[in-house]
C-alpha positions in Angstrom: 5.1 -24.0 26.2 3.2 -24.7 22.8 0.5 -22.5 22.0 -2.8 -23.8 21.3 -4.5 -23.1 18.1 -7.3 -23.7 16.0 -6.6 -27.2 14.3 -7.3 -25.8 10.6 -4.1 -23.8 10.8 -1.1 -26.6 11.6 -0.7 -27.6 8.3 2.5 -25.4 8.3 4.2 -21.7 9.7 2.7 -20.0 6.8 -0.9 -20.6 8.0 0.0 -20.9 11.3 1.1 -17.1 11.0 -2.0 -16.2 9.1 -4.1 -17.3 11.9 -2.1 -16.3 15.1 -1.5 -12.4 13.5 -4.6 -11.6 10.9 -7.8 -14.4 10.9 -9.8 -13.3 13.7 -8.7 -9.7 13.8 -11.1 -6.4 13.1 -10.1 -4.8 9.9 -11.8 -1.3 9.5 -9.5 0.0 6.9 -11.2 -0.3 3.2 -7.8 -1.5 2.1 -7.5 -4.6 3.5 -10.9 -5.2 3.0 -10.7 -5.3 -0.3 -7.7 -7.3 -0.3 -9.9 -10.2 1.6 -12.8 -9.1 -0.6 -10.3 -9.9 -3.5 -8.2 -13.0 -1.8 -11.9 -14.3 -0.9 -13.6 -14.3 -4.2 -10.5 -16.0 -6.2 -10.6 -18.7 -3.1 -14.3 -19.9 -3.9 -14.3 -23.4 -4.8 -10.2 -23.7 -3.5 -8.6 -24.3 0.1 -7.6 -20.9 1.3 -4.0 -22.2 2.0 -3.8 -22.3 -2.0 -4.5 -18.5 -2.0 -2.6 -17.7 1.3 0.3 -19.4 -1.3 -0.2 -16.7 -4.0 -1.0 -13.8 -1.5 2.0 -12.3 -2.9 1.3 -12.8 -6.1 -2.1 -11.5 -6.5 -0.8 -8.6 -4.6 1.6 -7.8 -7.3 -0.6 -8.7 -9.9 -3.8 -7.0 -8.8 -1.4 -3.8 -7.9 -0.9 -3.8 -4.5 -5.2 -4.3 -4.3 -5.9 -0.9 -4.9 -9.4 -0.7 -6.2 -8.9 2.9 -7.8 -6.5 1.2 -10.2 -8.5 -2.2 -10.4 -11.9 -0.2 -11.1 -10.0 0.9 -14.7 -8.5 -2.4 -16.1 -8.7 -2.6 -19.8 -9.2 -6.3 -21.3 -5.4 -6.1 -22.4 -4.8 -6.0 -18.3 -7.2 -8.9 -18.1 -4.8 -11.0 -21.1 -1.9 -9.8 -18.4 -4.1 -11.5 -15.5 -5.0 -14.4 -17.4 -0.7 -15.3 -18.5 -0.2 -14.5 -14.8 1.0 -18.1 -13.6 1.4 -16.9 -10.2 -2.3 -16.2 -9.4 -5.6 -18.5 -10.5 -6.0 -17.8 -13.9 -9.9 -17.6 -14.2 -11.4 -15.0 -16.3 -14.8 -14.5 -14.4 -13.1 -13.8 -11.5 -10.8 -11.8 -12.8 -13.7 -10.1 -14.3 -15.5 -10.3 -11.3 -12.9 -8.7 -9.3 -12.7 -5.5 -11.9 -16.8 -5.4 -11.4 -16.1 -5.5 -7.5 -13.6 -2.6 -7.4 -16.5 -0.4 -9.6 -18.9 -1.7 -6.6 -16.9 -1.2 -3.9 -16.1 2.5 -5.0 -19.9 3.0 -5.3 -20.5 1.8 -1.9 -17.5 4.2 -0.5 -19.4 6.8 -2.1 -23.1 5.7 -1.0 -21.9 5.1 2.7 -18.5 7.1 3.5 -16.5 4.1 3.1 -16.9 0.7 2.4 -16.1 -0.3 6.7 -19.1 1.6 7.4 -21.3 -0.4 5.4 -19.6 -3.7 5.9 -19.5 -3.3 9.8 -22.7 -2.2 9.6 -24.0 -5.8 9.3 -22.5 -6.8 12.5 -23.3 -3.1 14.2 -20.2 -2.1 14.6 -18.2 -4.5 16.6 -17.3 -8.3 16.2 -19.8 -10.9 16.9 -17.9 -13.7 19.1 -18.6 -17.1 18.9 -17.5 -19.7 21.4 -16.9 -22.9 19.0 -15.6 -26.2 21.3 -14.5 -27.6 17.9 -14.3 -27.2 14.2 -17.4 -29.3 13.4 -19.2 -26.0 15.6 -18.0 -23.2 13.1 -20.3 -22.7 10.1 -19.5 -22.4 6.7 -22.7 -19.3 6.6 -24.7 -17.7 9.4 -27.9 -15.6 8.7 -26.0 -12.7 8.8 -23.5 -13.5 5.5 -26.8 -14.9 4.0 -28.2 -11.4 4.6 -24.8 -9.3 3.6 -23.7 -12.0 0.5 -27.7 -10.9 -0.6 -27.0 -7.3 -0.1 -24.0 -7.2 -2.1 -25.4 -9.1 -5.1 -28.3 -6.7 -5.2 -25.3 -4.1 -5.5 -23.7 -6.1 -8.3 -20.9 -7.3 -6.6 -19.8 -11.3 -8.1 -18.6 -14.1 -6.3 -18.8 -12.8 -3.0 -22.3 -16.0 -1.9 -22.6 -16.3 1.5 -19.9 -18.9 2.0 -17.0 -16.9 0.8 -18.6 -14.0 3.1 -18.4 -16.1 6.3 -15.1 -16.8 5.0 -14.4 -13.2 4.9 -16.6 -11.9 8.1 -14.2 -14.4 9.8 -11.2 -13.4 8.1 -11.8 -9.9 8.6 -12.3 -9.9 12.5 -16.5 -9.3 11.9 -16.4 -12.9 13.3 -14.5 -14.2 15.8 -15.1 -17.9 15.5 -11.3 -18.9 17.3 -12.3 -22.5 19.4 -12.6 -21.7 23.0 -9.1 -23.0 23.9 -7.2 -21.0 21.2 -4.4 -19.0 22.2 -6.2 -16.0 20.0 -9.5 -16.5 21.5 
């Protein structure tokens, strides 16, 4: 029997994976977080099956995510970044990403960890939508209006309220699977 998924995710097993084993899942540990936080920033203004591509990539480039190391990144690490042909070479969010690990660190410390304040916006638990069809899922609710506007008041970069849907959804905050999804 073939399983039925959301119709974004055929385009090949690579995305097809993605979606039946991470998109739609709660994430609680900062980690991943700020791997999506990371993945989601560098995808503004790109399909997410050109970052889901370079996953690897950044990974190894961005070392392993880790937002301890990021936070410190001298502009000779940036020159790295920028002859890196494996990742989107874009300075400001490169930059922005360096920014968003300082954030992020400042956030663990403000909150206990970054999942606390993240989850927070949701209250703790997923918020499930029942979408028929693709043209129901929006590209921003109220809620990544209200988080995107937190985290810019924090100094976070590229993370509008787009790319935090993007991420809410990602990241399990959302659970926007169509009805008749085998994840659902």
């Amino acid at each position: 029997m073939e399983l039925i998924r959301c119709g974004w995710c055929e385009k090949d097993d690579l995305y097809r994976k993605y979606h039946d084993e991470e998109w739609g899942k709660p994430v609680y540990d900062d980690e991943t977080i700020f791997e999506f936080l990371v993945l989601e920033s560098f995808q503004a203004g790109l399909s997410w099956y050109t970052i889901l591509k370079k996953r690897e990539n950044f990974k190894k480039a961005f070392d392993e995510f880790n937002y301890n190391i990021i936070a410190t990144y001298s502009e000779d690490k940036v020159e790295d970044l920028m002859n890196n042909a494996g990742i989107i070479r874009n300075r400001l969010k490169i930059l922005a990403t360096i920014n968003n690990a300082q954030r992020f660190q400042e956030v663990q410390k403000e909150f206990g960890s970054f999942s606390k304040y993240i989850w927070s916006f949701v209250d703790g638990k997923p918020i499930v939508n029942n979408p028929k069809t693709l043209n129901d899922v929006p590209a921003t609710r109220e809620i990544s209006d209200a988080l995107a506007k937190d985290l810019k008041k924090r100094g976070f970069k590229f993370l509008g309220s787009t790319v935090m849907y993007a991420h809410m959804q990602a990241t399990g905050m959302v659970n926007d699977h169509l009805v008749d999804c085998h994840c659902k």
